[in-house]
N, C-alpha and C positions, 0 to 999 in steps of 0.2 A: 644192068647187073653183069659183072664180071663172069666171063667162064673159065673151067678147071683150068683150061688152055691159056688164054688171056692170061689167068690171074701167074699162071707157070712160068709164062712167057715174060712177061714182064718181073716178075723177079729174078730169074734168071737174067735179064738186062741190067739188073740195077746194081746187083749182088755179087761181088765175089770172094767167099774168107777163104783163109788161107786155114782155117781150124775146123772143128765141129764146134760151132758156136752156140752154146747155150746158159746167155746170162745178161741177157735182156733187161732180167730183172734190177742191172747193178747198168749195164752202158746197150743202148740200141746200136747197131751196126748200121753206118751212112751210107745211104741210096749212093750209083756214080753221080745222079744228076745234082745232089748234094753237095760233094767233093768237088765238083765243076765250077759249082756257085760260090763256094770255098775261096780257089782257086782266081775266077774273077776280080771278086771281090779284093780280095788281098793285091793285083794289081794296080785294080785301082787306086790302091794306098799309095804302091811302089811307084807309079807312074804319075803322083800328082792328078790323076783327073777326077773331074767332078764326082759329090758319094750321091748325087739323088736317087738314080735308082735302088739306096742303098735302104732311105727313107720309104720308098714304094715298096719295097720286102715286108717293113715292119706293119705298113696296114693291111698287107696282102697274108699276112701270116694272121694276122688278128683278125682277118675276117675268116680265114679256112677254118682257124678253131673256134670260133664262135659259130660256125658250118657243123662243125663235127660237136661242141656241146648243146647244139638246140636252143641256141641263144640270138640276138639282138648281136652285132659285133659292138652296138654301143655298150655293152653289159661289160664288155671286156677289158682288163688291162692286162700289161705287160710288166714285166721286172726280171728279178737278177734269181730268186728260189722262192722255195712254198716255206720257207721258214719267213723271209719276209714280207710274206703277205698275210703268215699265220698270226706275224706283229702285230700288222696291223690292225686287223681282229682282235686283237686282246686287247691294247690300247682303246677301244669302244666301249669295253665293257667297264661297267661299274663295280668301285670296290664292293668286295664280297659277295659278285656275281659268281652263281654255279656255273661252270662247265664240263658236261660229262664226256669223255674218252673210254678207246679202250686199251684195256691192260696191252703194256710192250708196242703199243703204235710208233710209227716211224718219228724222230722225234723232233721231226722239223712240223710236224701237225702238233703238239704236245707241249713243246719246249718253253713256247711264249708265253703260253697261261700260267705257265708254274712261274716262271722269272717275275711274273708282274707281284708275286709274291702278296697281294691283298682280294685272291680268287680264291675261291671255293671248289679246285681240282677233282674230281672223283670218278677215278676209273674202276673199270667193270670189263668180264672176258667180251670178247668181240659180239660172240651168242645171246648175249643179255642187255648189251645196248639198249635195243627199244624200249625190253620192259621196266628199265631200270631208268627213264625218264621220267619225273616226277614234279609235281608243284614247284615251283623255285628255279628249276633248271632253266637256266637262260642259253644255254648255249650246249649241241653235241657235237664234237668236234671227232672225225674219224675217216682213215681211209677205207676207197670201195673196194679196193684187192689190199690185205695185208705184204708188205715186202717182207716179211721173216717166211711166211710161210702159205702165204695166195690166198689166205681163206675169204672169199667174197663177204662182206657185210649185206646186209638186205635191208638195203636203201627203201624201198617202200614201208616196211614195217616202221625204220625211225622215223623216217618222214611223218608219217601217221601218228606217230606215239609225240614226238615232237609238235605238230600242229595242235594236239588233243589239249596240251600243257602248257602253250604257249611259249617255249620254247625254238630257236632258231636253228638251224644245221649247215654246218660247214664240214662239205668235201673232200678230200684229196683223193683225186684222180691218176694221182703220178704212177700207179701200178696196174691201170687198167686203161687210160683213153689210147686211143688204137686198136686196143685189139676186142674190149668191153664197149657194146653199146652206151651214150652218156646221155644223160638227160639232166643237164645243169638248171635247167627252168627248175626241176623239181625242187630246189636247193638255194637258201637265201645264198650261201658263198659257196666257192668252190676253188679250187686251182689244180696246175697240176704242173709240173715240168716238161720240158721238151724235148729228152735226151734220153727217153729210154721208149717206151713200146712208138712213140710221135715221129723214132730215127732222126732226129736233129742232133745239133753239137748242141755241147756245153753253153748256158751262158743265160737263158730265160725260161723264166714260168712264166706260165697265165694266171690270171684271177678274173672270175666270175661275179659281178656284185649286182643287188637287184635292183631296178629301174632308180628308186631315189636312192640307191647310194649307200640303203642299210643304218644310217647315222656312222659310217667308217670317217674317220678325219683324214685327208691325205698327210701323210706324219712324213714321207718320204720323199715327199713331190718335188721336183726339182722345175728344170728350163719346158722340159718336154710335157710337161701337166698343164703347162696353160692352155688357155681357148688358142691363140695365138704365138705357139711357143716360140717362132722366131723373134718376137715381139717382149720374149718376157724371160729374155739373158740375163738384165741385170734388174737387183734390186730386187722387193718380193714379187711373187708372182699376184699381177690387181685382178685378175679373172681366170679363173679355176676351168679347164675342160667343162662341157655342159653332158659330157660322155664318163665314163668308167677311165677315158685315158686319163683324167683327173689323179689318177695311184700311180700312172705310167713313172717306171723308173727310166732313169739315161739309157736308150737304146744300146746293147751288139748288137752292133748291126752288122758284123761280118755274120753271127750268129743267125738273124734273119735273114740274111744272104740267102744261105745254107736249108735254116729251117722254111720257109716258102717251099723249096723245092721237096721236102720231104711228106709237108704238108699235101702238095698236091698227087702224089703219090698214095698217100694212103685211103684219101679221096678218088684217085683213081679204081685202087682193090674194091674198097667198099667196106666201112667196118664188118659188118655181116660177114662175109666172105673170108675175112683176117679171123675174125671171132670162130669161124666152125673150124678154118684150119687150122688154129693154134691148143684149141682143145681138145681136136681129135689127137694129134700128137703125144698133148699132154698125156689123155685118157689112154693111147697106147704104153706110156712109157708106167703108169700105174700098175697098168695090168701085164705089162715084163716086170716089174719089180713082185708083185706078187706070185710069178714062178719063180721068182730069186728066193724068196722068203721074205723080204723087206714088206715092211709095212709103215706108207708115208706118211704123214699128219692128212686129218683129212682137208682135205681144199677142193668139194667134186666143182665141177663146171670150172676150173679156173685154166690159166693156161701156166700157170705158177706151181711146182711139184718142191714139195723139203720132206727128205726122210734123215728119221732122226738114226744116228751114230754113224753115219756116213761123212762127215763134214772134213775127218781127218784122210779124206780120200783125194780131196781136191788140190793139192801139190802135185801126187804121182797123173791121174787125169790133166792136171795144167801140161806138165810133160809130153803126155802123150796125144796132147794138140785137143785135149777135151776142154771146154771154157765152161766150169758152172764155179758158184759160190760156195762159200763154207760160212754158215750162218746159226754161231751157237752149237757148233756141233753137228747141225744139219747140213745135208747135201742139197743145197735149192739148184733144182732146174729150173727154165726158165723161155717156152719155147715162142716163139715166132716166125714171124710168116718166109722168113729166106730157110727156115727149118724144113729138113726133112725126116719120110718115115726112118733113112739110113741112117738121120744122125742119132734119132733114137734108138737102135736098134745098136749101133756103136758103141751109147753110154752105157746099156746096158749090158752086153759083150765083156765091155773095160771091167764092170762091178760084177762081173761073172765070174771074171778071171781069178 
């Protein structure tokens, strides 16, 4: 386990904005060791040498987050977003299968069940999810941190209300893995992207699928899905991964370059560690907003803060080197672990003024 020191020390090595950064929620800030591998990497291109090490990132990254979800790293694939692996998931299911959501979810979780246009969609506030799983319902489909506004879902209640009904549960993790403890086992699917609380770039999500595969069809699968992908360039692919890389999309691999190094960094802190400092912040910057007067949606335990009629603030704060979002109106913070008590104390100073 990391100490205060340690965990200080090494952010401070890795870290340096040039802002008061808070908007995690929308782009994570890259480790230097990141930027390095970046760097590397992109020579490699320029310089004509060999990319294998470039292949070693991408199983080295799929094993760290199958590390950090509690999973098999067989369980895991890779791709391009959680919209197209939320496809794939819907693509499974059967015309006139129910799938329950919740209201205003982000809508790369959302998007694919309604397109398929011969589903049974039915969303519900965030709060009523479980109990609103029912006979029929084949599928809940929902993130564990909302991105409008942080509100945690309570992943054991659907889980529970979900197994009672025979019904399955798909994750998105994309607003919590890093700083939220994850328990992907608990969950037939799951994903999440790499480029926000994970500090990677741009360019892959994970996906989580269960030992056999869930009945998902690889609908996306290219060179890189076969058992043998060097082996299975041209023509169809005659032997499918006997792993989860079976959904693997065409590697970034400048991207895994990158993300490996981030990965091992937040394996370094320790979730735990990332999880009590990002909510202590949080929880400080609540309880300054309530000597302001403001009063935020609630989201307790989250490291994700949005109060409403603040959102037309975030120009003059872009300005004045403050980074959050304008979300509907809302002012969303957004804290993490290169965050300090100063920069909260900053934002809230700025909303004082």
């Amino acid at each position: 386990m990391e100490t205060t020191e340690t965990f200080e020390s090494l952010v401070r090595a890795e870290f340096t904005p040039k802002s008061t950064y808070l908007n995690t929620a929308s782009n994570g800030l890259l480790p230097a060791r990141t930027v390095a591998a970046l760097h590397e990497a992109a020579l490699l291109r320029a310089e004509g040498r060999p990319l294998t090490s470039l292949y070693e990132d991408v199983e080295a990254s799929r094993a760290a987050y199958a590390r950090l979800a509690g999973v098999p790293a067989s369980r895991v694939a890779v791709g391009a977003s959680v919209a197209a692996h939320s496809g794939v998931i819907a693509a499974s299911l059967p015309a006139g299968a129910e799938v329950l959501t919740a209201e205003d979810d982000f809508t790369s979780v959302l998007n694919p069940f309604h397109v398929r246009g011969d589903l049974k969609v039915r969303s519900v506030p965030l709060e009523r999810v479980a109990e609103s799983v029912r006979p029929g319902t084949a599928l809940v489909a929902v993130s564990a941190a909302q991105s409008a506004d942080g509100r945690v879902a309570d992943l054991p209640a659907l889980r529970e209300a979900a197994r009672d009904h025979g019904a399955r549960t798909y994750v998105d993790f994309s607003q919590s893995a890093g700083w939220l403890p994850m328990d992907a086992d608990a969950h037939d699917f799951s994903a999440s992207v790499s480029f926000k609380w994970l500090l990677g770039p741009h360019g892959t999500a994970f996906l989580v699928v269960p030992e056999d595969f869930g009945g998902l069809t690889p609908l996306l699968a290219g060179w890189v899905a076969g058992e043998r992908p060097w082996d299975s360039c041209y023509g169809p692919v005659t032997e499918l991964a006997h792993s989860a890389r079976r959904f693997d999309l065409t590697h970034a691999l400048f991207t895994f370059a990158g993300l490996r190094r981030s990965l091992d960094l937040v394996e370094e802190l320790g979730v735990d560690a990332v999880h009590a400092h990002d909510v202590a912040l949080a929880d400080r910057f609540r309880a300054g907003l309530d000597t302001l007067g403001h009063r935020p949606l609630p989201s307790p335990g989250s490291a994700i803060v949005s109060v409403p009629g603040l959102g037309g603030r975030q120009p003059a704060l872009s300005r004045a080197g403050i980074e959050v979002s304008d979300r509907a109106g809302n002012l969303r913070a957004a804290f993490h672990l290169y965050n300090t008590a100063a920069d909260v104390d900053r934002l809230l100073d700025a909303l004082g003024g």
